[in-house]
Every structure is written in C-alpha cells, then in structure tokens.
TIMI-2910 file (N, C-alpha, C, CB; in pm, 1 decimal, decimal comma, always signed):
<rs>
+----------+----------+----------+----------+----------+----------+----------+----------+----------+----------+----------+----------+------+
!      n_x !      n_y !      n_z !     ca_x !     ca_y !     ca_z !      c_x !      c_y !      c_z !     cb_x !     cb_y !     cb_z ! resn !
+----------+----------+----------+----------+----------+----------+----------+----------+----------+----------+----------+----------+------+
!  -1974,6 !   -140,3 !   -344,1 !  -1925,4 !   -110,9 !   -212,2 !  -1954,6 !    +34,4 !   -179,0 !  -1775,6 !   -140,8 !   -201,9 !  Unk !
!  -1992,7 !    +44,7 !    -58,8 !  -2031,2 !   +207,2 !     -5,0 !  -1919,6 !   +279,0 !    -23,9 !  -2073,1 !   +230,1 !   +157,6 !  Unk !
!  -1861,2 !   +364,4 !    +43,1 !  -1773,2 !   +457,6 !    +49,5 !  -1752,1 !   +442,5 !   +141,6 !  -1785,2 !   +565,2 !    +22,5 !  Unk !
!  -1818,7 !   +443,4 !   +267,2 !  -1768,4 !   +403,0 !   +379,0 !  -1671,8 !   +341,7 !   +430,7 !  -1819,8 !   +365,5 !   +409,8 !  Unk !
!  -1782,9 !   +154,0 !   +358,7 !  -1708,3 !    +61,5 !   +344,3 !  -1532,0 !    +88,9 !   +285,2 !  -1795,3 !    -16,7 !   +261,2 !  Unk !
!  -1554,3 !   +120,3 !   +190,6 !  -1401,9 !   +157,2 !   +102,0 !  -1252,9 !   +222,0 !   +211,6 !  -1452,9 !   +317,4 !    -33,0 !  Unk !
!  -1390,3 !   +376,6 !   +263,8 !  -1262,6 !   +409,5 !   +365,2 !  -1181,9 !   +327,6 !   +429,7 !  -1294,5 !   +472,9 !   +464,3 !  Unk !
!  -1297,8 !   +236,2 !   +540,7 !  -1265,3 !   +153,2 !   +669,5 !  -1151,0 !    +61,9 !   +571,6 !  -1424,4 !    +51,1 !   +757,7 !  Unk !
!  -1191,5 !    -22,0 !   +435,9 !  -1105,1 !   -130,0 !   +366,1 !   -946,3 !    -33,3 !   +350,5 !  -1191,1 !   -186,8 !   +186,3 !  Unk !
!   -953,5 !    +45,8 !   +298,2 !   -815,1 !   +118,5 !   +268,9 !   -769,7 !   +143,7 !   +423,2 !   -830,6 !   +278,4 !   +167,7 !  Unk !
!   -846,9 !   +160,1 !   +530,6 !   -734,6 !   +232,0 !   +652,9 !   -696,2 !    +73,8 !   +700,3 !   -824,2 !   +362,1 !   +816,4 !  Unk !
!   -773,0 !     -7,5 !   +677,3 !   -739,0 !   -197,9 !   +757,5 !   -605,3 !   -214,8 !   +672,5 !   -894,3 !   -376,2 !   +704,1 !  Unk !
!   -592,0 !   -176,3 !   +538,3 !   -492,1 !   -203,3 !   +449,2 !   -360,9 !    -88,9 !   +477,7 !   -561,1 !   -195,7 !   +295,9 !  Unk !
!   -412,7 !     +9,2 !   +514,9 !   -258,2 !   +125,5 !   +542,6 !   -205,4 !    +80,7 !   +699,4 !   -312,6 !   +348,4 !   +549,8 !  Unk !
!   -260,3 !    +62,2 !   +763,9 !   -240,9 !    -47,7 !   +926,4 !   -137,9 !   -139,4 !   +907,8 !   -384,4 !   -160,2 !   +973,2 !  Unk !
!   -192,0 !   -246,4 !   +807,2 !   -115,1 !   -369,4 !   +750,9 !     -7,2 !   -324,6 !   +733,1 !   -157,1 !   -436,0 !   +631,1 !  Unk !
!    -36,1 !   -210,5 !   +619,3 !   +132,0 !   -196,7 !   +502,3 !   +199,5 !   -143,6 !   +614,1 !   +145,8 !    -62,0 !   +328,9 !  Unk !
!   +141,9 !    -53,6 !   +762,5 !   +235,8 !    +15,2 !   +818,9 !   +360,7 !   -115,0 !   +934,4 !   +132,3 !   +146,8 !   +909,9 !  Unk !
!   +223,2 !   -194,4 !   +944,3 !   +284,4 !   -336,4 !  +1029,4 !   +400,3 !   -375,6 !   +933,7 !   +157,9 !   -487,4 !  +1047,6 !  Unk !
!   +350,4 !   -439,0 !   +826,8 !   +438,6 !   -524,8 !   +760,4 !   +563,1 !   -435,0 !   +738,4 !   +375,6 !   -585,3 !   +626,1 !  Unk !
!   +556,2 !   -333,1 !   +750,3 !   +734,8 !   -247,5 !   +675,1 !   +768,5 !   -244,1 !   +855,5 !   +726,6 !     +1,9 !   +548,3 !  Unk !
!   +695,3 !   -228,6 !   +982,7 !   +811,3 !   -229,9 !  +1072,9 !   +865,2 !   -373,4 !  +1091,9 !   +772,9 !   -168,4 !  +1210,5 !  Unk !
!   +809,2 !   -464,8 !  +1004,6 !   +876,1 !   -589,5 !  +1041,2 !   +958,4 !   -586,9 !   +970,1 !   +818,6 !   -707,1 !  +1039,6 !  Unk !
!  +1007,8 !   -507,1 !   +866,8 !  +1105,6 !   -522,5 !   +744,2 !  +1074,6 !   -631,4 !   +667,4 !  +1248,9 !   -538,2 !   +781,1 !  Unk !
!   +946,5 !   -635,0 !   +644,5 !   +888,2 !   -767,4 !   +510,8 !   +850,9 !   -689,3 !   +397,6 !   +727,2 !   -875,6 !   +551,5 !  Unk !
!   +875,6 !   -539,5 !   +377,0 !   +799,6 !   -505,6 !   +263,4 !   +932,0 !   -417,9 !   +145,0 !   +650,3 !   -393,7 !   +328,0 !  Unk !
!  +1065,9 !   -468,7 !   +240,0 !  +1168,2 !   -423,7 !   +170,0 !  +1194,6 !   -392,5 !    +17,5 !  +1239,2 !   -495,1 !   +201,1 !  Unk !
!  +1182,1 !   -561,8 !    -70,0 !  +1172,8 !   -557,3 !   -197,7 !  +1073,6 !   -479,8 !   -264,2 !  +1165,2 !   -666,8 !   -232,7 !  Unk !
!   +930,9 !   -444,9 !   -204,4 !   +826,7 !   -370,2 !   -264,4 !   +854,5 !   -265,7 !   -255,4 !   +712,1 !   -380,0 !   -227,7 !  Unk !
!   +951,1 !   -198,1 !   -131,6 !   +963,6 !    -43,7 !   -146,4 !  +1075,4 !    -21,9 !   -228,6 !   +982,4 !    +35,9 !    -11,5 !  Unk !
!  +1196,6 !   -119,9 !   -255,9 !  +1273,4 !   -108,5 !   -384,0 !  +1202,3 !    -56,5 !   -482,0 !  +1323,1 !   -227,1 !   -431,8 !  Unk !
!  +1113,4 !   -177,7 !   -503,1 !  +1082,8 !   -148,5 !   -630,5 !   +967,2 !    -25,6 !   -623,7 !  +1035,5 !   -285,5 !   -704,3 !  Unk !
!   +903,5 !    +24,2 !   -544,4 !   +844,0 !   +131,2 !   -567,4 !   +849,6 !   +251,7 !   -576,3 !   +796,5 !   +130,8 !   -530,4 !  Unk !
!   +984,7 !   +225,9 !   -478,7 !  +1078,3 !   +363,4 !   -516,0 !  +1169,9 !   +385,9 !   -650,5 !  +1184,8 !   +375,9 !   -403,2 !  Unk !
!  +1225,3 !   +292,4 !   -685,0 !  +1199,7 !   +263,3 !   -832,0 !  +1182,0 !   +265,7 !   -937,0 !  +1174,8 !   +246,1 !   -855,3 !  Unk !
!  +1071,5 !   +230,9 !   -934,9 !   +912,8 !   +279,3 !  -1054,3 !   +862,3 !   +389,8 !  -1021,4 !   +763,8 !   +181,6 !  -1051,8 !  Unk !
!   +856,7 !   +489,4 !   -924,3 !   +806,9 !   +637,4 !   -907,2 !   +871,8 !   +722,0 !   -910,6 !   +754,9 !   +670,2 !   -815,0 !  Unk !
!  +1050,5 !   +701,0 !   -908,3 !  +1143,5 !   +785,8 !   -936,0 !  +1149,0 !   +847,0 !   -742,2 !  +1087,7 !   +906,8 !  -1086,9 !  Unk !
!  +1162,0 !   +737,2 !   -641,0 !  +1151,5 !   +835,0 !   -520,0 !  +1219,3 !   +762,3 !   -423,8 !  +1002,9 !   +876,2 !   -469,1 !  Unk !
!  +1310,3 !   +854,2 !   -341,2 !  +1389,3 !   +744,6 !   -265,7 !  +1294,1 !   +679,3 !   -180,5 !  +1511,3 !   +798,7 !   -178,1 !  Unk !
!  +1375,5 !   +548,1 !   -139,6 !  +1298,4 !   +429,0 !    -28,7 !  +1319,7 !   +508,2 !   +106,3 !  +1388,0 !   +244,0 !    -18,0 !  Unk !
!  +1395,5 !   +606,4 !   +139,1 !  +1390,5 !   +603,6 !   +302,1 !  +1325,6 !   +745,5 !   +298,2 !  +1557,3 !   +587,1 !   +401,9 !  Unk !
!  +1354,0 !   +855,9 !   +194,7 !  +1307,8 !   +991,2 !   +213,0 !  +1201,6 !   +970,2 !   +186,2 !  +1357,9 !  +1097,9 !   +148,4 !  Unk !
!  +1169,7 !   +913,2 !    +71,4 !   +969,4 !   +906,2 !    +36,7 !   +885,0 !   +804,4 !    +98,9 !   +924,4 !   +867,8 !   -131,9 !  Unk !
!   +937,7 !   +749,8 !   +216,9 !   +880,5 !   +625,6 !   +263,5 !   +710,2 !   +601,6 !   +261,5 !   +932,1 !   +614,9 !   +406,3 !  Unk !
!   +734,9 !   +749,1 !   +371,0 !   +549,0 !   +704,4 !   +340,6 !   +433,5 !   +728,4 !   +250,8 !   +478,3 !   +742,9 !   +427,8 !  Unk !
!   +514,5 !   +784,1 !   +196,3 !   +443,1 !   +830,6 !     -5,7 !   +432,6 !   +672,7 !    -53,7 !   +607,1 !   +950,2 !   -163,0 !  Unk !
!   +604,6 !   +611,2 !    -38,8 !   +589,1 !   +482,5 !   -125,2 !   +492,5 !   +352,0 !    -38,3 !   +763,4 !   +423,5 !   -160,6 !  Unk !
!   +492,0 !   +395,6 !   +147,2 !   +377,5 !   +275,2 !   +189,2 !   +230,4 !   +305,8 !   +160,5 !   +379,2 !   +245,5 !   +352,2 !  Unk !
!   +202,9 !   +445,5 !    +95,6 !    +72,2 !   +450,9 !    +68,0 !    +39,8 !   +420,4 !    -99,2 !    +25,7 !   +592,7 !   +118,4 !  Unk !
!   +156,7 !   +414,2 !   -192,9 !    +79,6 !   +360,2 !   -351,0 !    +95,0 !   +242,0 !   -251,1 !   +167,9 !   +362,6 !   -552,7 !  Unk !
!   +173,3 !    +93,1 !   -196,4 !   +166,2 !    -17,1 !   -128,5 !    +30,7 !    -55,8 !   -149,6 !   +206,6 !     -4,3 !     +6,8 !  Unk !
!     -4,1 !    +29,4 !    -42,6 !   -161,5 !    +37,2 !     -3,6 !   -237,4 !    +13,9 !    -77,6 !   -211,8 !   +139,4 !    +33,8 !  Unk !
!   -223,4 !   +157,6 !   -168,3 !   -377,7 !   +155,8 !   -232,6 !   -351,7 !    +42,9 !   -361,1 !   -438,5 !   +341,1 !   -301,6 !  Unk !
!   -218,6 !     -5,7 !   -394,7 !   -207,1 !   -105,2 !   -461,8 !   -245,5 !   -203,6 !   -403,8 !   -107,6 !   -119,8 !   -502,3 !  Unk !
!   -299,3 !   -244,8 !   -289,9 !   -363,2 !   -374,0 !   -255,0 !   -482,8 !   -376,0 !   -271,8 !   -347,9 !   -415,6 !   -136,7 !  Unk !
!   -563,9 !   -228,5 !   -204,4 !   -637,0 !   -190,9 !   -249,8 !   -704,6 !   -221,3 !   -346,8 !   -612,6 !   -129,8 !   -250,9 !  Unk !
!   -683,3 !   -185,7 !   -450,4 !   -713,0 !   -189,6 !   -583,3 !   -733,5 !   -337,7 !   -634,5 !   -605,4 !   -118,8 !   -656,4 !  Unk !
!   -612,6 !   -430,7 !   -560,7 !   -658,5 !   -522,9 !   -615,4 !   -766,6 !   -609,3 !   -568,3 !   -573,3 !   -575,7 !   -637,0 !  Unk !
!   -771,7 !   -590,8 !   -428,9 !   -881,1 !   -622,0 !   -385,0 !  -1021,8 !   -625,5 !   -447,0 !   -879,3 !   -562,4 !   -303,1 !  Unk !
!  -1022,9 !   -497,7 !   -446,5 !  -1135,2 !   -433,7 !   -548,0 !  -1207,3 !   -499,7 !   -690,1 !  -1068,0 !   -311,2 !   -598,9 !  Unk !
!  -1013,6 !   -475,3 !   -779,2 !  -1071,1 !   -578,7 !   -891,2 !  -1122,9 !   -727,2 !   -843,1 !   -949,9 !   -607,0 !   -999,5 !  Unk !
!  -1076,4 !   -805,4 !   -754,2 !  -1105,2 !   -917,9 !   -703,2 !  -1264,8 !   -924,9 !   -686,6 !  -1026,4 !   -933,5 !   -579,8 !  Unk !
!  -1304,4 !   -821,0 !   -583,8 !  -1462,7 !   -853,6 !   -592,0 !  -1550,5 !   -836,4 !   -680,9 !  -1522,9 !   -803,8 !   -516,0 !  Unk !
!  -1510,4 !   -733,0 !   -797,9 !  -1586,3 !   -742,7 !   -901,4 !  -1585,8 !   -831,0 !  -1037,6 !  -1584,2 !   -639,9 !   -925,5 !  Unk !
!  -1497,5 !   -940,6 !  -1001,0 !  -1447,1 !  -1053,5 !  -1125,5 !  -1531,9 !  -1134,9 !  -1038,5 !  -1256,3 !  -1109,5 !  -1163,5 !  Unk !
+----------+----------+----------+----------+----------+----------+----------+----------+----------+----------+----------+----------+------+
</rs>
C-alpha cells in the first residue's frame, strides 16, 4: 500500500471512530481503552478515539496482507 493510500485509509477510519462515539456505540471500547492505557475516558477522549483508530487500522492492514 502507498502512503498515500494509508493516509486517506486512517483519516476514512478516524471519521468513523469520530461518528461512531457521537452515537455513543463506542462506549465499552473507550472503557476499556482508557483502561489499558492508564487514561481517563472523558479527559483523554481523543487520545483514546485515536489508538480506536489506528487499532482498526492495523487490523485492517494485517487483513490484507494474510
């Protein structure tokens, strides 16, 4: 994948994560990500919707190369 490509894939995916948390669907993930990073859910919000992210990211990623 270009770099390009990569950017445009990660900003389609930070869009999403930003949609899905104003719907309040991404509640349990920011539990737990706040959590597992040691960071509050409402003060570190958008720290914790961007690992979200690049955790989809990523898996994406592994996905196309399996």
């Amino acid at each position: 994948m270009s770099n390009q490509h990569n950017e445009q894939t990660l900003e389609n995916i930070n869009h999403y994560v930003l949609e899905q948390d104003r719907k309040g669907l991404l509640d349990n993930e920011i539990d737990y990500m706040a959590f597992a990073h040691g960071l509050h859910p409402d003060d570190d919000r958008d720290e914790i919707l961007e690992y979200i992210a690049e955790s989809i990211f990523h898996e994406q990623t592994i996905g196309d190369l399996i």
